[in-house]
C-alpha positions in Angstrom: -10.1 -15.3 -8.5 -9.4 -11.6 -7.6 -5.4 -11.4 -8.2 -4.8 -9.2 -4.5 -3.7 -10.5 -1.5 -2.5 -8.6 2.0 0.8 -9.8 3.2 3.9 -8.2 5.0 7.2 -6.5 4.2 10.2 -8.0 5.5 13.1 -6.5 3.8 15.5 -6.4 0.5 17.9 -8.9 -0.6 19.2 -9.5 -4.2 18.0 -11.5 -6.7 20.0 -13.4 -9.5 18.1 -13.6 -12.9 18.9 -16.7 -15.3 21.6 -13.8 -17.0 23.2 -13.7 -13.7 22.2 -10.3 -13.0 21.8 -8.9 -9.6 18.5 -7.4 -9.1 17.7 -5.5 -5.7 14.1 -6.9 -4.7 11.8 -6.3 -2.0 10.4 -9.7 -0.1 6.9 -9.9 0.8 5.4 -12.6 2.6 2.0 -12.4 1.0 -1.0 -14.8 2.8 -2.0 -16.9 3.0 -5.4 -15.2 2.8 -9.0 -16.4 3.6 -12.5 -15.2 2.2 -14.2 -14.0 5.0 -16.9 -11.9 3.5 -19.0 -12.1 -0.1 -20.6 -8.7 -1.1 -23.2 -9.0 -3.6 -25.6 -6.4 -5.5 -28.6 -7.9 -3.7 -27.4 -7.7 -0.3 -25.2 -4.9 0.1 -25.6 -2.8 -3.2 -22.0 -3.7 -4.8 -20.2 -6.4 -5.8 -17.0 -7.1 -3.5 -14.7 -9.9 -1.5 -13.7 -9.6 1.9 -10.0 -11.2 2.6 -8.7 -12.2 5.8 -4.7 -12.2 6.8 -3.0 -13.2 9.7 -4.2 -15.4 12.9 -4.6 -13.7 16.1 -5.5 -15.3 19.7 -9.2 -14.6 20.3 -8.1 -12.5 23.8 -6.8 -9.7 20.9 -9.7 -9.6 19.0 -13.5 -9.0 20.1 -16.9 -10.5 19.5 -18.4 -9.5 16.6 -14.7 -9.9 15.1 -15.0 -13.6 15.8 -18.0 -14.3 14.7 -17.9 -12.5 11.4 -14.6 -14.8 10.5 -16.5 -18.2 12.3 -19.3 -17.4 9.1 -16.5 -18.0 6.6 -15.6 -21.3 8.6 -11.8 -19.6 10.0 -9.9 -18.6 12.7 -9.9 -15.2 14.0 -7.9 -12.8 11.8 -6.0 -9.4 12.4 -6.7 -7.7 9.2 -9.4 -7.5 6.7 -9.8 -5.9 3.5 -12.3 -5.4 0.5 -11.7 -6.0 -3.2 -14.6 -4.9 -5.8 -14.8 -7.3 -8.4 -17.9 -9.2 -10.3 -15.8 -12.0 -11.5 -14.5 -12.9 -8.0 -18.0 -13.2 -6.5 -18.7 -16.2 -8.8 -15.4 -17.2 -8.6 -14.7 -17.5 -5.0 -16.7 -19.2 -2.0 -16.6 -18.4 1.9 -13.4 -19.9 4.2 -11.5 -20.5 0.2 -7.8 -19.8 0.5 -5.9 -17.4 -1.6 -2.1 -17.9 -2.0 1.1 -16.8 -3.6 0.4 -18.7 -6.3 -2.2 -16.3 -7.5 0.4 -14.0 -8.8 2.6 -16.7 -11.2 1.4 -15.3 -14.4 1.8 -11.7 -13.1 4.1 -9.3 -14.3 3.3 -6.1 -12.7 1.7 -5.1 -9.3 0.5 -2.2 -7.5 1.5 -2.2 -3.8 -0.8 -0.2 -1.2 0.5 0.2 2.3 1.4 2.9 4.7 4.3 5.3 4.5 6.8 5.5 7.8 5.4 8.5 10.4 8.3 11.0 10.4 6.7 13.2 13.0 6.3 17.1 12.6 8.7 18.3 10.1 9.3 21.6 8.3 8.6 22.7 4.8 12.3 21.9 3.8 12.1 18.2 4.5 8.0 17.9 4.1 8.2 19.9 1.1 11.5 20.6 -0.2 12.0 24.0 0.0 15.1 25.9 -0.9 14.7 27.7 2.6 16.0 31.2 2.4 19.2 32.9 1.8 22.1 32.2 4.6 24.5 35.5 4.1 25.5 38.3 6.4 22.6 40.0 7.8 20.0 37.7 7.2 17.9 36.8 10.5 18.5 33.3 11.8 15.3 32.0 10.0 17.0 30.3 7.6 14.7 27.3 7.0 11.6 29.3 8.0 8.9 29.0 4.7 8.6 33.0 4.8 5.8 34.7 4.3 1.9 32.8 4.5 -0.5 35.6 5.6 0.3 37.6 2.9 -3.2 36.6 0.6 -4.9 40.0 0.0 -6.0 38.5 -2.9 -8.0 35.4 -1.4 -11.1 37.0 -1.4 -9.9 40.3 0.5 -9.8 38.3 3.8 -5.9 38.4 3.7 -6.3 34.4 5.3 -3.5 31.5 4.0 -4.8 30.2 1.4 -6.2 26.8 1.3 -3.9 23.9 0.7 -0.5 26.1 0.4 2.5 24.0 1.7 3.7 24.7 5.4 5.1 22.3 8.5 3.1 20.0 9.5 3.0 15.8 10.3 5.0 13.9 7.7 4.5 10.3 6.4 1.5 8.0 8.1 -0.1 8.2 4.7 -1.3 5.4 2.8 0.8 5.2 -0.4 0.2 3.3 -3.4 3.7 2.3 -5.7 2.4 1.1 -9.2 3.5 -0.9 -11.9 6.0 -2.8 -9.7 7.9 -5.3 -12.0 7.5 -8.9 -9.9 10.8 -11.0 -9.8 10.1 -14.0 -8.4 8.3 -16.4 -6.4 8.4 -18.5 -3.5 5.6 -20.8 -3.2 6.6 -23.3 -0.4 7.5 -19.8 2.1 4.6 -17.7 0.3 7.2 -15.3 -0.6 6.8 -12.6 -3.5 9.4 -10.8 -4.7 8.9 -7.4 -6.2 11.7 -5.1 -8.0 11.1 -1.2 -6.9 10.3 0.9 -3.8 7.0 -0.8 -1.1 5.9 1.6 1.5 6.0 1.4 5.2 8.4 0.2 7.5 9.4 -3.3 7.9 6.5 -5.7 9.1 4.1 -3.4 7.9 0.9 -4.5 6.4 1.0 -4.5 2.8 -2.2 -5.0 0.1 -0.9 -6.5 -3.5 -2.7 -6.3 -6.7 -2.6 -6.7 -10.3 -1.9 -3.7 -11.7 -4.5 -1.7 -13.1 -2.4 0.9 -15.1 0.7 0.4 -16.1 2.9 3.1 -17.7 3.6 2.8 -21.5 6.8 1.6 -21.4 5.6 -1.7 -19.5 2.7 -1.9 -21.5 5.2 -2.5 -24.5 6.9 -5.6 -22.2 3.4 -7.1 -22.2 2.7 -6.6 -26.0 6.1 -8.4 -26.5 
């Protein structure tokens, strides 16, 4: 069974360990989840499962929506997502459920989701610049980036080059947190609770997975 599931963040609280420490955690409320989809080598060139999260009334959700999740033998659902793995294809079989439960033996996750829109901001809060100097006789252009057109060197066209840092739309990205430690679980409220910074705002659609990667200094905890 592929250890990811789609769930939703619904805040902090604190967290006492068996030490009585307080730990700041992050709740999720992860799935229940549904395989809607099967992806094999044969039929569409990859290996891959399809998970479904969330119920919706069929009057939200269209036709081929509908019948895609009546295949797998469920309701309709609001979101959808693929995970690649070989293992899971064997493992797993249409309309199965995933849970919480998933993650017991789990140390660490990675936690995809999608940063909060900030709207167009300039290059001191996009990108923090240092902004320019603010003493007598300076024009009131304070946080302005200065000069971008300035590029006689990009191939002689004197053009911006491509990719430098200016204003622009902030946040509505999707982010990805890794190596997350997780603290705790709630099995009976399908609640996961994960130490460290998840993206998005609250009630925002959330994708957890193993970790693939973690830094050296977890790896070590793992060893242990």
């Amino acid at each position: 069974m592929p250890t990811a599931i789609l769930g939703k963040k619904i805040g902090m609280t604190r967290y006492y360990d068996g030490d009585g420490n307080n730990v700041p955690v992050t709740v999720i409320e992860a799935g229940p989840c549904f395989v809607s989809q099967i992806k094999t080598e044969d039929t569409d060139g990859y290996h891959a499962v399809q998970i479904a999260y969330e119920d919706i009334r069929p009057s939200r959700s269209t036709l081929p929506e509908i019948g895609h999740d009546a295949k797998a033998g469920v309701s309709p659902k609001r979101f959808r997502r693929e995970v690649r793995s070989e293992e899971a294809v064997a493992d797993l079989e249409l309309g199965q459920s995933i849970t919480v439960e998933a993650f017991e033996s789990v140390k660490f996750v990675d936690v995809t989701g999608t940063s909060k829109g900030k709207g167009t901001a300039g290059v001191m809060k996009r990108h923090n610049f240092r902004g320019q100097e603010a003493s007598h006789g300076v024009e009131r252009k304070h946080r302005s980036p200065g000069s971008v057109g300035g590029r006689s060197s990009n191939l002689g066209t004197g053009k911006p080059k491509k990719g430098i840092r200016m204003a622009g739309r902030m946040g509505n990205e999707r982010v990805t947190v890794r190596s997350l430690p997780v603290v705790g679980i709630d099995k009976e409220r399908n609640l996961l609770l994960v130490k460290g910074p998840i993206p998005g705002p609250k009630s925002g659609l959330v994708m957890v997975r193993e970790a693939k990667r973690l830094f050296k200094r977890k790896a070590r905890q793992l060893e242990a």
